[in-house]
N, C-alpha and C positions, 0 to 999 in steps of 0.2 A: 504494500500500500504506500504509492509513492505521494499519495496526499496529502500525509502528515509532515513530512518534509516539504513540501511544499508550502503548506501553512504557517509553517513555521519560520518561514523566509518572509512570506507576505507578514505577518503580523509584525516580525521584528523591524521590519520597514517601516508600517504603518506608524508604529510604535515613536520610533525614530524622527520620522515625521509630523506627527501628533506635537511632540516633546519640541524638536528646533519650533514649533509654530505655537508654544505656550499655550496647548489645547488640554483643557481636563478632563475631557470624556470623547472618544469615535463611537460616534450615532450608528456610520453607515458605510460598507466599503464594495467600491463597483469594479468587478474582475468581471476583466474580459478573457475568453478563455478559447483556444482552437476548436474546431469541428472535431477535427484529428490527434489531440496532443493528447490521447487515450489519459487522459484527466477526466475521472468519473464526477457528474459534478453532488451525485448525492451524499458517497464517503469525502468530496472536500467539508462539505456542508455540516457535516455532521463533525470532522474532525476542526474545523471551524468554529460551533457551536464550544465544543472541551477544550479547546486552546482560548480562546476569549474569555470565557468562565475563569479561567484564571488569573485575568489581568485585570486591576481596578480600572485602570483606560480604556479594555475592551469591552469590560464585563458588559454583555447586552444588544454589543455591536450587530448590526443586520450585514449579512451578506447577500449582493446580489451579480447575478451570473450575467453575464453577454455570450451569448457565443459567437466567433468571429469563423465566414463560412470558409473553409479550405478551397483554396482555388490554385489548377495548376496549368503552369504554359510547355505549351508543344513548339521546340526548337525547331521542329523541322517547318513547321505553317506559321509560326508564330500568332496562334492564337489564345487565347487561353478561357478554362471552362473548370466547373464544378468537379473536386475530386471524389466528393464520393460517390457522384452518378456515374464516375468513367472511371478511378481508378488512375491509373499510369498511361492507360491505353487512350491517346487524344480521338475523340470521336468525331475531327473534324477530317481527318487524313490517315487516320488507324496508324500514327507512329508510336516505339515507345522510347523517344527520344524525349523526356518531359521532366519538370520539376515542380516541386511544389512552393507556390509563394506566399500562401500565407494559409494559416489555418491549423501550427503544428505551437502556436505562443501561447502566454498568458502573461498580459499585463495589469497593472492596475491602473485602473481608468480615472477614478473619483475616489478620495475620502473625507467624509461628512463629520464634522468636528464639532464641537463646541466648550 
């Protein structure tokens, strides 16, 4: 469960950031997360919930999910299309000359302070 390390990097950010910006309480934190970045988002949520439980600046915090769609381009057409309707396989010339540009991240987008 690579969630919990995951949370754990976000929160000590959060945290971080909270603290340089003389914040007493994170209301709210807006992860944006890949289609593909096999980041389940029910166990972040849940390992989210127990990691915040334990911080007075967390305690309470709402998390909320984006998911950013995976899209990848075909080198040989240079177009680029949804990966997980096609996969590797560009569906505009059947090459499997392709990468993926986006949809494998997770950032943090927004945190709600006060």
């Amino acid at each position: 469960m690579h969630e919990l390390g995951i949370v754990f990097h976000i929160v000590k950010t959060v945290e971080q950031v909270a603290k340089e910006n003389q914040a007493s309480r994170v209301g709210k934190v807006v992860l944006q997360i890949g289609e593909v970045s096999t980041i389940i988002p029910s166990y972040l949520e849940d390992c989210w919930n127990w990691k915040c439980s334990k911080s007075s600046l967390m305690d309470g915090c709402k998390l909320e999910i984006e998911t950013i769609p995976a899209v990848t381009f075909c080198e040989s057409c240079k177009e680029t299309y949804g990966t997980v309707a096609y996969g590797k396989t560009c569906p505009y010339c059947g090459s499997g000359h392709t990468y993926l540009l986006q949809g494998n991240e997770h950032e943090i987008k927004e945190i709600e302070v006060s």
